[in-house]
Every structure is written in C-alpha cells, then in structure tokens.
PLY file of the C-alpha trace (Angstrom):
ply
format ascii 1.0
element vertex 283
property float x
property float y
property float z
element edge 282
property int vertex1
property int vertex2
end_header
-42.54 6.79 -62.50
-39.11 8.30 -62.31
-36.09 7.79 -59.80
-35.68 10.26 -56.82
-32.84 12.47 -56.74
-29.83 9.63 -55.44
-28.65 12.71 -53.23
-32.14 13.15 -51.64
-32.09 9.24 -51.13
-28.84 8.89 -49.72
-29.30 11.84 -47.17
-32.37 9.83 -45.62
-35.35 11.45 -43.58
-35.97 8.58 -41.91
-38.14 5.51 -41.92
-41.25 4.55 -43.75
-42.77 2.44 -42.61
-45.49 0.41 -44.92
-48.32 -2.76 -44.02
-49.42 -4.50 -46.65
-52.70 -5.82 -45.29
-54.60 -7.38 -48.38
-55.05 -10.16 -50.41
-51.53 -11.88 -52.53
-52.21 -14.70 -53.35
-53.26 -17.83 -52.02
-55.32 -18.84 -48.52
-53.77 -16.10 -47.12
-55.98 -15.45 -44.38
-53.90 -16.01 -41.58
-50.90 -14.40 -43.24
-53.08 -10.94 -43.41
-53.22 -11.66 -39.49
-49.57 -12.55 -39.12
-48.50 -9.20 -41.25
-50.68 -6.94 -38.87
-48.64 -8.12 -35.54
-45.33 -7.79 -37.52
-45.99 -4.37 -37.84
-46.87 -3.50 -35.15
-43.77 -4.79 -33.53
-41.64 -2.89 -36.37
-43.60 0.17 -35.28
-42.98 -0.42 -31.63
-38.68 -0.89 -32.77
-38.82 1.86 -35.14
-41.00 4.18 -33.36
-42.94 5.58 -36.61
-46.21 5.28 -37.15
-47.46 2.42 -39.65
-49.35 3.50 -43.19
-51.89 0.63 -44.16
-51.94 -0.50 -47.61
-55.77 -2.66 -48.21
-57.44 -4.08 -45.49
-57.86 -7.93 -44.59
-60.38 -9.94 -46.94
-61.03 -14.02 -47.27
-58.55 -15.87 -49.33
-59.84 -16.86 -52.64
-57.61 -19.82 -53.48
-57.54 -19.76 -57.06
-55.08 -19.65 -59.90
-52.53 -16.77 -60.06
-54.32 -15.14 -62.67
-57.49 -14.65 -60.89
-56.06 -14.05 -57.80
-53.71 -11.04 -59.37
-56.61 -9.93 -61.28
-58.17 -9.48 -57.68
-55.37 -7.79 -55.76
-53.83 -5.56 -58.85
-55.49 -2.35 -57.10
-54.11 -2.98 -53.45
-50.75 -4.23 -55.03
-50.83 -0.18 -57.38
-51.68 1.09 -53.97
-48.57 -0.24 -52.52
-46.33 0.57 -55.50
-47.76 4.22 -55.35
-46.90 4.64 -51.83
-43.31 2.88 -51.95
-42.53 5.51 -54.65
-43.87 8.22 -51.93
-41.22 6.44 -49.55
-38.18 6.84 -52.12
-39.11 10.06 -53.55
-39.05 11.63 -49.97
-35.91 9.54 -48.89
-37.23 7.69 -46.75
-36.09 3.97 -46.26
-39.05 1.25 -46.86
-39.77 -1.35 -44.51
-42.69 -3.35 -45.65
-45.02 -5.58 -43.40
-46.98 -8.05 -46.47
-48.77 -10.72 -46.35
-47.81 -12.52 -49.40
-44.65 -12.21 -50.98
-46.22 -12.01 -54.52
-46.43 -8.37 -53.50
-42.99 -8.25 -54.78
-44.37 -7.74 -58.19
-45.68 -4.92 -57.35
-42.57 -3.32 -55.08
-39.18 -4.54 -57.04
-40.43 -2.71 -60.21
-40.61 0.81 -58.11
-37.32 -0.56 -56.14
-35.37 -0.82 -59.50
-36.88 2.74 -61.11
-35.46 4.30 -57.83
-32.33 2.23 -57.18
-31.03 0.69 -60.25
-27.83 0.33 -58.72
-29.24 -2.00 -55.49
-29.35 -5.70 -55.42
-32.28 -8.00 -54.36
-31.54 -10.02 -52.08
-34.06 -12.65 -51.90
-34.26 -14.98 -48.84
-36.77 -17.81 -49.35
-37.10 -21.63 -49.19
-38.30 -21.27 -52.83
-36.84 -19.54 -55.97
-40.25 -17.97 -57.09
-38.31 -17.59 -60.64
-41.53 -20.10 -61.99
-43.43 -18.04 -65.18
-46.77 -18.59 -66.34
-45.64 -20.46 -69.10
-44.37 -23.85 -66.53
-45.82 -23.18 -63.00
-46.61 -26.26 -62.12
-48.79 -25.47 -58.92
-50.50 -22.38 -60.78
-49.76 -20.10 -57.67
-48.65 -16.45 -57.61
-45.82 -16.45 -55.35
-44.05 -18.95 -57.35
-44.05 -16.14 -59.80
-42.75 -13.31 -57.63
-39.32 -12.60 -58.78
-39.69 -13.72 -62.13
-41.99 -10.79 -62.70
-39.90 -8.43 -61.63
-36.91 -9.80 -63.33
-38.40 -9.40 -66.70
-38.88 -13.45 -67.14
-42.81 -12.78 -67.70
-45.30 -9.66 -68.07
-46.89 -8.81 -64.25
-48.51 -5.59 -65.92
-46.09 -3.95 -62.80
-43.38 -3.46 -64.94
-40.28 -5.11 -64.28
-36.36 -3.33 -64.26
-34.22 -5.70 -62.02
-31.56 -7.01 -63.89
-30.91 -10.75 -62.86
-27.40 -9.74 -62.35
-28.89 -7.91 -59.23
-30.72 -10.99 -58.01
-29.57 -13.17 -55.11
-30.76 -15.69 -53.91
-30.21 -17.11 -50.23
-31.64 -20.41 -48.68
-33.56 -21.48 -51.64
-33.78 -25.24 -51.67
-36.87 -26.27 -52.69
-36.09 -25.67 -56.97
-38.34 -26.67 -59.67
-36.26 -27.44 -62.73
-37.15 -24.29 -64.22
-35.61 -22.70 -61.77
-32.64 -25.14 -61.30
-31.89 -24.54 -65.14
-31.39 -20.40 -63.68
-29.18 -21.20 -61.62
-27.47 -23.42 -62.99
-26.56 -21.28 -66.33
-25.47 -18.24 -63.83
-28.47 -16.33 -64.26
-29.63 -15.69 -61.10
-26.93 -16.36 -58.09
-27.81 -18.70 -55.21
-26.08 -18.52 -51.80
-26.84 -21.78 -49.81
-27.52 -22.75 -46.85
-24.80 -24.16 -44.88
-21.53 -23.18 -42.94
-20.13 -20.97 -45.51
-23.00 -18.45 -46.06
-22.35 -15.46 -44.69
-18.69 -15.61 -46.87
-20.75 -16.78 -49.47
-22.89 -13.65 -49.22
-20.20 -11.10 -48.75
-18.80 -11.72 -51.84
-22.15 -12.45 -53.70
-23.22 -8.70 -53.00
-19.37 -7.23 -53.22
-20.47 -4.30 -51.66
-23.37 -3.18 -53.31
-26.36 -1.46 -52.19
-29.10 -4.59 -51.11
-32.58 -4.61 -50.93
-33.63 -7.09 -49.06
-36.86 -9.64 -49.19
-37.32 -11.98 -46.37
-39.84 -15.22 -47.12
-40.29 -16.53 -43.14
-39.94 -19.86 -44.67
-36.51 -19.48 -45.73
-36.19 -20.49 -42.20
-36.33 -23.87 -40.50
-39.38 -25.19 -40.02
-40.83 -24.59 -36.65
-38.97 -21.19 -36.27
-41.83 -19.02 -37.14
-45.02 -20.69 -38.49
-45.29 -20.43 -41.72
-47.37 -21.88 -44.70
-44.52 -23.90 -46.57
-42.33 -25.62 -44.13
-38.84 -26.93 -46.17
-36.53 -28.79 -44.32
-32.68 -27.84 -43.45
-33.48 -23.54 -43.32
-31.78 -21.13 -41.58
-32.18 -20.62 -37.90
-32.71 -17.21 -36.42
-28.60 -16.91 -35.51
-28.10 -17.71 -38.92
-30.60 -14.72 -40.23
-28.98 -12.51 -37.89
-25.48 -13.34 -38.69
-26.83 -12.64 -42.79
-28.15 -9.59 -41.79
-25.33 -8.12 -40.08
-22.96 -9.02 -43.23
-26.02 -7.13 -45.36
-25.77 -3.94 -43.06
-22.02 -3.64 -44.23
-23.36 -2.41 -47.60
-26.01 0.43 -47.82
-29.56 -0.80 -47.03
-32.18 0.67 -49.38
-35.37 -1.04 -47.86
-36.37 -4.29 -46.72
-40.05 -6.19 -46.88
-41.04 -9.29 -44.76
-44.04 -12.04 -45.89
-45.08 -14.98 -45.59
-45.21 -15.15 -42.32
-48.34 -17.02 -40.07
-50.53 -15.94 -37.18
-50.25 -18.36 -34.18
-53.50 -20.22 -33.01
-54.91 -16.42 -30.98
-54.46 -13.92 -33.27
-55.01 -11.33 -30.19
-52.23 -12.56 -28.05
-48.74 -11.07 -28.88
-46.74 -14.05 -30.46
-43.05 -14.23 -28.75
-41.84 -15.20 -32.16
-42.42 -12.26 -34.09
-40.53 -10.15 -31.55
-37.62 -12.95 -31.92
-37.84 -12.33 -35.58
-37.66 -8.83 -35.51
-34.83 -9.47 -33.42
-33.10 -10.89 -35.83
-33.61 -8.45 -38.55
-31.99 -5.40 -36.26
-28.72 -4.75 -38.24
-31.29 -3.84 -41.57
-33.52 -1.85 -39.60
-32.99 1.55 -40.11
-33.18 4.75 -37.38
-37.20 5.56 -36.92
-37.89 8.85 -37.20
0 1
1 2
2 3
3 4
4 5
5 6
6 7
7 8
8 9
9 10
10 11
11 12
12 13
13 14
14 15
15 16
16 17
17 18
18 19
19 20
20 21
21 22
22 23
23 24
24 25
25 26
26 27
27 28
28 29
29 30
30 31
31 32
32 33
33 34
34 35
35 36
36 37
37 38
38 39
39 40
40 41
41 42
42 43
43 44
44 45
45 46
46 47
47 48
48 49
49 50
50 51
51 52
52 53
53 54
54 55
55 56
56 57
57 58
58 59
59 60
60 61
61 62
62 63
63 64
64 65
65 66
66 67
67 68
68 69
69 70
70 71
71 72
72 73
73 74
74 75
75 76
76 77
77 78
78 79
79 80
80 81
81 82
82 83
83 84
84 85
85 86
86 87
87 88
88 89
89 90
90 91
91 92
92 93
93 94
94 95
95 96
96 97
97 98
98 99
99 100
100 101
101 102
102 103
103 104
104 105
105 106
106 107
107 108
108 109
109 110
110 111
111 112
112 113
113 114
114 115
115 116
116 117
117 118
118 119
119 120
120 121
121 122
122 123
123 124
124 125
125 126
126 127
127 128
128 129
129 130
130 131
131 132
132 133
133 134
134 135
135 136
136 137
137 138
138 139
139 140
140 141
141 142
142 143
143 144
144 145
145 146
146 147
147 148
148 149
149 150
150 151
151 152
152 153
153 154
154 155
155 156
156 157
157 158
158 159
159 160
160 161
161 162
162 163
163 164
164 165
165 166
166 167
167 168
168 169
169 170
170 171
171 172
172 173
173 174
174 175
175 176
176 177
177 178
178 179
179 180
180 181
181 182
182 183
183 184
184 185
185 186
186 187
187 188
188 189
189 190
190 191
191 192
192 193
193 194
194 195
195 196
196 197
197 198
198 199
199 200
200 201
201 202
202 203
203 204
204 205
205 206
206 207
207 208
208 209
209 210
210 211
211 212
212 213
213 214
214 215
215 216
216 217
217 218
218 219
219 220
220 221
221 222
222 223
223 224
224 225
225 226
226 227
227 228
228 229
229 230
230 231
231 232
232 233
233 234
234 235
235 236
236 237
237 238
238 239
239 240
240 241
241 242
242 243
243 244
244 245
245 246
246 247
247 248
248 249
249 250
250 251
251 252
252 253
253 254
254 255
255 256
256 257
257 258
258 259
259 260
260 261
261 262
262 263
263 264
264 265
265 266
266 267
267 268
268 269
269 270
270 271
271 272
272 273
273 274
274 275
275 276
276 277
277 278
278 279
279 280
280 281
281 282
C-alpha cells in the first residue's frame, strides 16, 4: 500500500461511503443489524449509494484470536476498499459493526494520512494487548493494534502522538498506566471538553472513530452501557469543534438494533444528527 497523492486527497471527489456488515468480534449479531440501518440513514443524508463490505453471519463468541482468525478476510476486504476511497479522494464514512474493525482501517488511514489524528470516542480505551486482556475480547484490542502496541497482521503506522482519546472511563490499568505516562492523550468527559479537545487536536487533520457507547447509557442501545457518557448535545458540540480542522473520514460501531430490526429506529436518525458537522458533501 502507498499514500494517495495529498493534492488528489485534499481536492475531494466526494463521499464514500462504506458498510461494514460482517463479523468483529464478539455476539455481534444485533450490531450487524444495527450497522445496516445506520447506513442506510448515512446514505439517505449523504445521498451516495452504500458499498457493502461481508454480509451478516452468527456471532461466534470466542476469544479474540479465533474470532480475528474468522473475520481477517472481511476485515482485508474493508482495508482494500478504504484504500480505493483515499486513493480516489474520496472521504470515508464507515457503517461497522464492531469497532475491532479499526485494525483493519487505522493502518490504511495512517499509510494515506500520516499527518491526521485519531480521534477515538469510546467508553473504553481498547489500548488492552494480547499479552494482559483480561476479558480475551477483540475490541479491547482495537487501537492498540493499530498503534503498534501488538502485531494485528494489519499493519499498524499511527503514532500514539496522533491518538486521542475522548470519553473513555471505563480503564483497565494497562491502559491507565498509557495515560498516565502521556502516551496516549485522554480528553474527559465533563464541562470542559470541547476546550479540552480544541487544544488536544491544535488544528490538525482528525479522523474520527465513534464507539456508540461513549455515550450515556440509554442514548442509543448499545452492548456496554458505562455510566456518566456524553449525551447527544455533547457529541454534537465535539463534533462541531472537530469540523474546525480538516476531516479525513469518520467510522461509527458498536452500535445495537432496537427490539424490530424492520422498523426505522428514531435514534439512529438522532445520532446521525449529531454527527452532521463531520459529514462531508455526498456526491
């Protein structure tokens, strides 16, 4: 893989606009539902037509080995066409299930756009490695792959100086230790965040990675549920301070299907709502 021309990238040709639709990780089932109606709602804002990365299967709920092992060729499927998206100048925005599919999109985000920062919203700090997950599962090890803190077989390339985190609040010690030596920033929830973030990203270029449950519990419905999130104002207010600086892509996950799958949730349309300052001009 090699970087797109930066001219060709900055000019823009519009949207792409990408579903992940297979398996990431654990009992996912209703999280392969959930991504399906989130895109098409970003289709219906954008106005582009969606490209479909896997299709749908059973959960497996196993260890994070097996279940990689399983969804390595949907997850090189997605990286593939994410490169397609840069390499024609097109900005990403990614429908996924799981956010484990990170491993497979921040290594093709950092090839392209060495130069953007991830911006990571999420209850959790997914920094966990194989070497002390405690809970064995893949998403705990989504950023750390891509970071370089483990070997994903995806490649890695961001450089932890390019990593934000925002909302994270549910820390193993692992993770804590991160933090706590400087290696990875954290913005926090609470009255000062959008400040907090402005000067976190300094004007950089951000990609950005929303985990729904980053949120408050009961916003969205959502497989963890970690008390004191953000509320929907509060993701809107982030975004719009994100939108100041140029937006390179953005991917959603880990978000759940409500009770009838077949009946438009009011939620997702809220969310998407909410994410309007990153979304780019369809087309």
């Amino acid at each position: 893989m090699t970087p797109s021309d930066p001219s060709a990238t900055a000019a823009g040709t519009g949207v792409a606009l990408l579903h992940y639709a297979g398996r990431a990780g654990d009992h996912n089932d209703r999280a392969m539902v959930a991504s399906r109606q989130l895109a098409a709602a970003l289709s219906d804002r954008l106005g582009v037509d969606v490209t479909r990365v896997g299709t749908p299967e059973p959960a497996l709920s196993v260890g994070w080995a097996a279940e990689l092992a399983v969804a390595t060729p949907t997850m090189r499927a997605m990286a593939d066409r994410l490169d397609e998206a840069f390499r024609a100048g097109r900005t990403p925005v990614t429908a996924c299930s799981r956010c484990a599919v990170a491993i497979a999109t921040l290594p093709v985000v950092a090839a392209h756009r060495p130069d953007a920062v991830v911006v990571w919203f999420d209850a959790h700090g997914d920094l966990n490695t194989p070497a002390n997950t405690t809970t064995d599962f893949l998403g705990g090890l989504a950023l750390s792959g891509p970071l370089g803190l483990w070997d994903s077989g995806f490649g890695s390339g961001v450089d932890p100086r390019h990593a934000i985190l925002v909302g994270a609040r549910d820390l193993d010690p692992a993770e804590q230790e991160l933090i706590d030596a400087g290696t990875v920033a954290l913005v926090p929830v609470g009255p000062s965040l959008t400040d907090d973030l402005r000067r976190a990203v300094a004007g950089r270029p951000v990609y950005v990675h929303l985990d729904c449950d980053v949120l408050e519990p009961g916003t969205v419905p959502t497989d963890y549920q970690v008390e004191d999130g953000l509320t929907l104002e509060d993701l809107r207010a982030a975004a719009a301070v994100l939108a100041e600086s140029e937006v390179v892509g953005l991917e959603v996950g880990e978000l759940e299907s409500a009770p009838d799958p077949d009946d438009p949730p009011s939620y997702v349309t809220e969310l998407v709502a909410a994410l309007e300052p990153l979304l780019p001009a369809g087309g």
